[in-house]
ChimeraX commands (.cxc) that place a marker at each C-alpha (Angstrom):
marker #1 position 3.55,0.28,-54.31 radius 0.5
marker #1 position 2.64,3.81,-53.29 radius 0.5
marker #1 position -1.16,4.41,-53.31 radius 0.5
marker #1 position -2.54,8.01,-53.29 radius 0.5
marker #1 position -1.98,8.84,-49.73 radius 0.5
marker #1 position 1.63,7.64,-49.36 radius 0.5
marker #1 position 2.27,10.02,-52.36 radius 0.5
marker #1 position 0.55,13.01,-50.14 radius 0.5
marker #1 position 2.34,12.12,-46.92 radius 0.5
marker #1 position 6.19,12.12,-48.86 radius 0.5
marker #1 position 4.74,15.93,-49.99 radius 0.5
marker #1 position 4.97,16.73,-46.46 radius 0.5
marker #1 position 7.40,14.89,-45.60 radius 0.5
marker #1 position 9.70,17.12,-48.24 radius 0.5
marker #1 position 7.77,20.06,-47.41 radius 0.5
marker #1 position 9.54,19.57,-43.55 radius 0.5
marker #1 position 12.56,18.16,-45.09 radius 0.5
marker #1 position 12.76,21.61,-47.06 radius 0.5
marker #1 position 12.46,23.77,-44.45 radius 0.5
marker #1 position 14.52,21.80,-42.87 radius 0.5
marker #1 position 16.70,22.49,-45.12 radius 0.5
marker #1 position 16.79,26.43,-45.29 radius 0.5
marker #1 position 17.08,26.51,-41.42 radius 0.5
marker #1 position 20.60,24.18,-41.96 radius 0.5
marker #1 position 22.04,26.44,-44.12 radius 0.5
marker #1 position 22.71,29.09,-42.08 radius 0.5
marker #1 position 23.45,26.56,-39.09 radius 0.5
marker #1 position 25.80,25.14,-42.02 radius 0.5
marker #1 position 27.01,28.82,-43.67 radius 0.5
marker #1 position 27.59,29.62,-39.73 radius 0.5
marker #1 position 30.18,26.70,-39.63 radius 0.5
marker #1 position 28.15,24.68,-37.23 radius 0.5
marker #1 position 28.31,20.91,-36.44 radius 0.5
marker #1 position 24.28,20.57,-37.00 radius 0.5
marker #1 position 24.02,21.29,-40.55 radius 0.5
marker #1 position 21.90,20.97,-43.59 radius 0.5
marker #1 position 21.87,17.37,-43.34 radius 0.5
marker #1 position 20.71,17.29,-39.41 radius 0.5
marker #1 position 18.02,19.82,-39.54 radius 0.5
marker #1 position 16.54,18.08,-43.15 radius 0.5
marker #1 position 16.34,14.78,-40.92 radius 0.5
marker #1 position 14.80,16.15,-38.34 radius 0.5
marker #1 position 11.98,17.99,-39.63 radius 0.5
marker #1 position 11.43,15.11,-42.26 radius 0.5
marker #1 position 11.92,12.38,-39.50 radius 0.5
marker #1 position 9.36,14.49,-36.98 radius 0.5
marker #1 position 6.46,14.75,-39.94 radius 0.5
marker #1 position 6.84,10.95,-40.61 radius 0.5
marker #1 position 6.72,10.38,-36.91 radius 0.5
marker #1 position 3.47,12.43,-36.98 radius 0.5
marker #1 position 2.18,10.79,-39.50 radius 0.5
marker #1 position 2.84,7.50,-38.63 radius 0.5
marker #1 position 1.59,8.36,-34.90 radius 0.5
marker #1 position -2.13,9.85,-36.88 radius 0.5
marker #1 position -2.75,6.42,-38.95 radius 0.5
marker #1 position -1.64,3.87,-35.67 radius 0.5
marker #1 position -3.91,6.26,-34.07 radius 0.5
marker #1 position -6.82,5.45,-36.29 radius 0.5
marker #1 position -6.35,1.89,-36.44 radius 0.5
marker #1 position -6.21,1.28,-32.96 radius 0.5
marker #1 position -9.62,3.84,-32.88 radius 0.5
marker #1 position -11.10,1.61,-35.78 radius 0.5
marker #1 position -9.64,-2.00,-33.88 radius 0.5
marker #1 position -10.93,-0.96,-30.47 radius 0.5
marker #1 position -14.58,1.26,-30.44 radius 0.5
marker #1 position -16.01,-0.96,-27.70 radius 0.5
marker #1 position -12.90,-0.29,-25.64 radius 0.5
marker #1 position -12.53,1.69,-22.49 radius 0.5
marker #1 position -8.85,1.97,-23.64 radius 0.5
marker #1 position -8.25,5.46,-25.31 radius 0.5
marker #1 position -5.32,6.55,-27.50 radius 0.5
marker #1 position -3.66,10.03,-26.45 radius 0.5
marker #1 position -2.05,11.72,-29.96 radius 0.5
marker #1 position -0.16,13.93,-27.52 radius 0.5
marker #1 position 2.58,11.17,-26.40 radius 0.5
marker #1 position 3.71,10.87,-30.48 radius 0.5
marker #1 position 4.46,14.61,-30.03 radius 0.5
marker #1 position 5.78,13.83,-26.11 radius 0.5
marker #1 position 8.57,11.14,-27.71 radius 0.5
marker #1 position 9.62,13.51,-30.56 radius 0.5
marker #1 position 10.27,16.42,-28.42 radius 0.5
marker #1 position 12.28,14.41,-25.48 radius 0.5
marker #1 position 14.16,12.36,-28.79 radius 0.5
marker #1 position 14.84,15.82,-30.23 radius 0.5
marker #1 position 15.85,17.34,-26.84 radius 0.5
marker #1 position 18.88,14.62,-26.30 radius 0.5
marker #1 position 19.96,15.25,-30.04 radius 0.5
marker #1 position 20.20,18.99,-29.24 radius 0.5
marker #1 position 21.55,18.51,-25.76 radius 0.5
marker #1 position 24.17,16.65,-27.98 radius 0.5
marker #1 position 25.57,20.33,-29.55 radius 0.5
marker #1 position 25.76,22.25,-26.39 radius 0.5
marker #1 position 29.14,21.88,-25.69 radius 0.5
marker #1 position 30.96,24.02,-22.41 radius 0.5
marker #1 position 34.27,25.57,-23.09 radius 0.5
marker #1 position 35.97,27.16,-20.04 radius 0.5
marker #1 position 37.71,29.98,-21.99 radius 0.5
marker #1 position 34.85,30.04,-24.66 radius 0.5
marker #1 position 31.88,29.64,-22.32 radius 0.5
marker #1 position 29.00,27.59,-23.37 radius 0.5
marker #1 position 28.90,26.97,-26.86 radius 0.5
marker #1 position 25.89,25.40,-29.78 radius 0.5
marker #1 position 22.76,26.95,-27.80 radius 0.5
marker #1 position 21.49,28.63,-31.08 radius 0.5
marker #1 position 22.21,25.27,-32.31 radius 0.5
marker #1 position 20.51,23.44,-30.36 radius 0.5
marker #1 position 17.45,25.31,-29.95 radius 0.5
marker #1 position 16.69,24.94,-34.17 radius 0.5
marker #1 position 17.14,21.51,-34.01 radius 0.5
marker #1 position 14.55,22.16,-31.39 radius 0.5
marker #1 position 12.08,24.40,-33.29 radius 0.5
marker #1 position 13.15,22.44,-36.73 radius 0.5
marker #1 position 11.17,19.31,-34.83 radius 0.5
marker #1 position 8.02,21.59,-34.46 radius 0.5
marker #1 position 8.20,22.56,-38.24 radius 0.5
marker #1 position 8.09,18.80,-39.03 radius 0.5
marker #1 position 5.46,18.14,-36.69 radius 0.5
marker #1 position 3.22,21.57,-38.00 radius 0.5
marker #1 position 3.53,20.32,-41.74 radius 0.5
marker #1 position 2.14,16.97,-40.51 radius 0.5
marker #1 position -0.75,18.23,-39.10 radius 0.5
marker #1 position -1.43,20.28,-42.22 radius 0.5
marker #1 position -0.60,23.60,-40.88 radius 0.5
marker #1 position 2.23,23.76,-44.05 radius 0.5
marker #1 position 1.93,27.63,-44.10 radius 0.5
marker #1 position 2.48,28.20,-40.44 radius 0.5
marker #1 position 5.74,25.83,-41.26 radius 0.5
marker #1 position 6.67,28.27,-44.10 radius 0.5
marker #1 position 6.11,31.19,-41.96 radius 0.5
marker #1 position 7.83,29.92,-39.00 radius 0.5
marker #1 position 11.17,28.88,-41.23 radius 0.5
marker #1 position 10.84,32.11,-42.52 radius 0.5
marker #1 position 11.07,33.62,-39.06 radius 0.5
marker #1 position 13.76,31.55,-38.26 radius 0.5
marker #1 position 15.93,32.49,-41.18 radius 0.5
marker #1 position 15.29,36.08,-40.29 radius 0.5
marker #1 position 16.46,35.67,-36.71 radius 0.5
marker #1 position 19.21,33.55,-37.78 radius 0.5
marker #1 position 20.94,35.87,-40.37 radius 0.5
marker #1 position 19.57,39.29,-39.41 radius 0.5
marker #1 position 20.04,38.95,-35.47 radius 0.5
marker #1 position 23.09,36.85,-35.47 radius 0.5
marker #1 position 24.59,39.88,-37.76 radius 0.5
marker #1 position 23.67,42.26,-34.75 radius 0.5
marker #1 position 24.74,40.38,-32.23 radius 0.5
marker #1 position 28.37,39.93,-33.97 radius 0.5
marker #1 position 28.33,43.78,-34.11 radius 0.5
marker #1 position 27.73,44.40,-30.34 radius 0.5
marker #1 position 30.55,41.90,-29.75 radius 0.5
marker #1 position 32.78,44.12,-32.12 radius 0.5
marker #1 position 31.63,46.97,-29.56 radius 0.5
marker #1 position 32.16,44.83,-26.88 radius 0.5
marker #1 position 35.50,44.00,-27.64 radius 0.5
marker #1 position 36.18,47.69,-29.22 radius 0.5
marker #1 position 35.51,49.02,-25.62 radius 0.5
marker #1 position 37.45,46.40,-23.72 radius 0.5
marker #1 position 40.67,46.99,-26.07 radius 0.5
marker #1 position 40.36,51.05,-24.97 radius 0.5
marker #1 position 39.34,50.54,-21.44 radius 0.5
marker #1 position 43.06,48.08,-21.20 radius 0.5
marker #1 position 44.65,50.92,-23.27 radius 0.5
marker #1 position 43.48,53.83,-20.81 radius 0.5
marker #1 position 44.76,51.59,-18.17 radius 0.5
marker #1 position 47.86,50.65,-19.29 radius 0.5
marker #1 position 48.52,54.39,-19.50 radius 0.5
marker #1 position 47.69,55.72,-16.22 radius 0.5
marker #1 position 50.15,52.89,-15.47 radius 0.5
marker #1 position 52.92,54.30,-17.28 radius 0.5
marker #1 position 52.57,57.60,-15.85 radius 0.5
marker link #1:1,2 radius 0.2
marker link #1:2,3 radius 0.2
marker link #1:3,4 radius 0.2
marker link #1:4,5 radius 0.2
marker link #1:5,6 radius 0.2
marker link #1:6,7 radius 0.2
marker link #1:7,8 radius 0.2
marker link #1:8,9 radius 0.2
marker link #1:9,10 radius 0.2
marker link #1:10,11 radius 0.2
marker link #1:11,12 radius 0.2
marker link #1:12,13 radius 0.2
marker link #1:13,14 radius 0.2
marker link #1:14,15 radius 0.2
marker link #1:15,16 radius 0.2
marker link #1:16,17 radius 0.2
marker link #1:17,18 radius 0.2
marker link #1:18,19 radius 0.2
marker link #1:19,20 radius 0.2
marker link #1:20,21 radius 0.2
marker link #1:21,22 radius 0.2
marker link #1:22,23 radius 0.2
marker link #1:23,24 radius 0.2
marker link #1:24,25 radius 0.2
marker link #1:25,26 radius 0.2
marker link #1:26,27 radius 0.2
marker link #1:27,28 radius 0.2
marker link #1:28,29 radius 0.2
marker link #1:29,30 radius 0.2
marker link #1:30,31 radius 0.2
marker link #1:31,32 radius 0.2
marker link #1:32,33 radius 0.2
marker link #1:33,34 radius 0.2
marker link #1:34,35 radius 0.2
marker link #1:35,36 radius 0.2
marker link #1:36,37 radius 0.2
marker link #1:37,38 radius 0.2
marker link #1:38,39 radius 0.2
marker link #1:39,40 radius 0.2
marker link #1:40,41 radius 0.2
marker link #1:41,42 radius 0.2
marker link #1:42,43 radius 0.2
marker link #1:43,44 radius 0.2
marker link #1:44,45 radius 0.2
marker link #1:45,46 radius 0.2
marker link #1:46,47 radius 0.2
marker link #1:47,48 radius 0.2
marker link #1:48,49 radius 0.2
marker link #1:49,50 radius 0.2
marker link #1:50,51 radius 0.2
marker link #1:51,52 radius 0.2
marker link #1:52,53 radius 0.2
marker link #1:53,54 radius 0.2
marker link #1:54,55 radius 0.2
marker link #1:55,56 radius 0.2
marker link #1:56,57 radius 0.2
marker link #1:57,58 radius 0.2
marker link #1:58,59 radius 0.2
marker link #1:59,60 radius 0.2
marker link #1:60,61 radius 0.2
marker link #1:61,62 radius 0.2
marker link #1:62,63 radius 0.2
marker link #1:63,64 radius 0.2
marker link #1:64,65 radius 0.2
marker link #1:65,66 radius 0.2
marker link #1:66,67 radius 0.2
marker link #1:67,68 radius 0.2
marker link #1:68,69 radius 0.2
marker link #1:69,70 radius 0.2
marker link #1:70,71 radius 0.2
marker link #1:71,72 radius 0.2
marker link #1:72,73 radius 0.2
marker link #1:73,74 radius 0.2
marker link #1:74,75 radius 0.2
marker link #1:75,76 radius 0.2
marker link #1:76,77 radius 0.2
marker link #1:77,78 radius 0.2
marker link #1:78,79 radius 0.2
marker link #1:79,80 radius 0.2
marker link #1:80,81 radius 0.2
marker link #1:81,82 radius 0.2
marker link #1:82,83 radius 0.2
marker link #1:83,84 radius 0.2
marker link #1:84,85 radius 0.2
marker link #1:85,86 radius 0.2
marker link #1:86,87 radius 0.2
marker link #1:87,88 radius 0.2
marker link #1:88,89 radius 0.2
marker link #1:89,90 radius 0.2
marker link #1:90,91 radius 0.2
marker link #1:91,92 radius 0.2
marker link #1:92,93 radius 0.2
marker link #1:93,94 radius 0.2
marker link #1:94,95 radius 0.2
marker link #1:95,96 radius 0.2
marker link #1:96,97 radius 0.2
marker link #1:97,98 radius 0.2
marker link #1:98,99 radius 0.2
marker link #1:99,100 radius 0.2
marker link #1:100,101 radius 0.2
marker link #1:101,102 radius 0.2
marker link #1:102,103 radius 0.2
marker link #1:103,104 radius 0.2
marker link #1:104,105 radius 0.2
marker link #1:105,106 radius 0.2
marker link #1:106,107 radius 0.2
marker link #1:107,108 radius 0.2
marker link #1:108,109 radius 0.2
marker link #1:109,110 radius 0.2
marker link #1:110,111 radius 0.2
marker link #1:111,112 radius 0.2
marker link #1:112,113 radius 0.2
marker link #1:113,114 radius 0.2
marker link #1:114,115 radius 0.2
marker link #1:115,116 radius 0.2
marker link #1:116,117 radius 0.2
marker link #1:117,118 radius 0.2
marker link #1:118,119 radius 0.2
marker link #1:119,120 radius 0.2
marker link #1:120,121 radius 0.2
marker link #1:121,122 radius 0.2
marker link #1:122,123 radius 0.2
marker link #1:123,124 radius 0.2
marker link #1:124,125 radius 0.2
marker link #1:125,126 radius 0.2
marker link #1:126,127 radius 0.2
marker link #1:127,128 radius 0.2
marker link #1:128,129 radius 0.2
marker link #1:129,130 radius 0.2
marker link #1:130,131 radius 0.2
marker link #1:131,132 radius 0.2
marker link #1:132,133 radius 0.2
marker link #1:133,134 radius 0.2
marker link #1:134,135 radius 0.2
marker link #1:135,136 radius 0.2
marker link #1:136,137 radius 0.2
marker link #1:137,138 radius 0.2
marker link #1:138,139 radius 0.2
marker link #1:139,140 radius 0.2
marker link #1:140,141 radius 0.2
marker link #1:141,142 radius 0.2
marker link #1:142,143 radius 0.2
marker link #1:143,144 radius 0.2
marker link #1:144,145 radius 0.2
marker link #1:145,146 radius 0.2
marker link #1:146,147 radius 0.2
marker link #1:147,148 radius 0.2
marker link #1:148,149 radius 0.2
marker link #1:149,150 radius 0.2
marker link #1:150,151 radius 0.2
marker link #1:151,152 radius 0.2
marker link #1:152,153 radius 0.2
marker link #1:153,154 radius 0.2
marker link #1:154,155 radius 0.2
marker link #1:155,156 radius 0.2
marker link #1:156,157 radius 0.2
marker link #1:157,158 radius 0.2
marker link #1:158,159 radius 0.2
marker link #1:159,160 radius 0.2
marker link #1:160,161 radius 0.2
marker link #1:161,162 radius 0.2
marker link #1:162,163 radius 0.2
marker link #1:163,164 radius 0.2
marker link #1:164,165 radius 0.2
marker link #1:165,166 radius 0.2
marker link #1:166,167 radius 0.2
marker link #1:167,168 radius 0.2
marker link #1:168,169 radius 0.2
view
């Protein structure tokens, strides 16, 4: 059964799964291949990897005090970010009439890993705060960047229609 600590470890684990969770909406409201389901995974899976890394950590500290052997915490965090960079390297996709595609994609599968792995280490509110960042730049930037491309493509339309009439004439 579930002792006392296994009950505070599945908090954080849903902690990361819910931030998770608000960073895949928008990938999911934006129509994206990585949704709800992929970011809730990864945060969730990253904390459990974390926390699974701390406790192997202290056995093997509590198995081996006489060794000269030493565990290094930093290679749990090592696999998840070179796991989490082939996942994300999985959404980039290169169009050659569309350019490269699933970079904003990508990189919050990316910083969706680092929420997991903050939660784990107890740092829940820098979690919060960082999903709450992300949501902002999400939504509020990738509404300004759709208006430059209006402009964009507002200026390229007149610039072809000032052409083709200095053609006609």
């Amino acid at each position: 059964m579930l002792d006392l600590a296994d009950l505070a470890n599945l908090q954080i684990i849903a902690i990361a799964g819910a931030c998770g969770a608000a960073i895949g909406f928008e990938r999911e409201f934006a129509g994206k291949p990585a949704g709800i389901r992929t970011h809730i995974f990864v945060s969730a899976g990253s904390a459990l990897m974390m926390i699974l890394g701390q406790e192997i950590l202290g056995q093997f500290e509590n198995q081996q005090q006489d060794s000269l052997l030493k565990a290094d915490p930093i290679r749990i965090l090592q696999a998840i970010v070179v796991g989490i960079s082939f996942l994300g390297a999985g959404t980039i996709v290169h169009e050659e009439h569309r350019g490269v595609e699933g970079l904003t994609t990508a990189a919050t599968i990316y910083l969706t890993a680092g929420i997991g792995v903050a939660t784990a280490v107890q740092r829940v509110s820098l979690a919060i705060m960082v999903t709450v960042a992300a949501i902002f730049v999400l939504f509020v930037l990738g509404w300004v960047e759709d208006q430059v491309a209006k402009a964009r493509r507002r200026r390229r339309s007149r610039e072809k229609s000032d052409e083709d009439n200095w053609e006609i004439r």
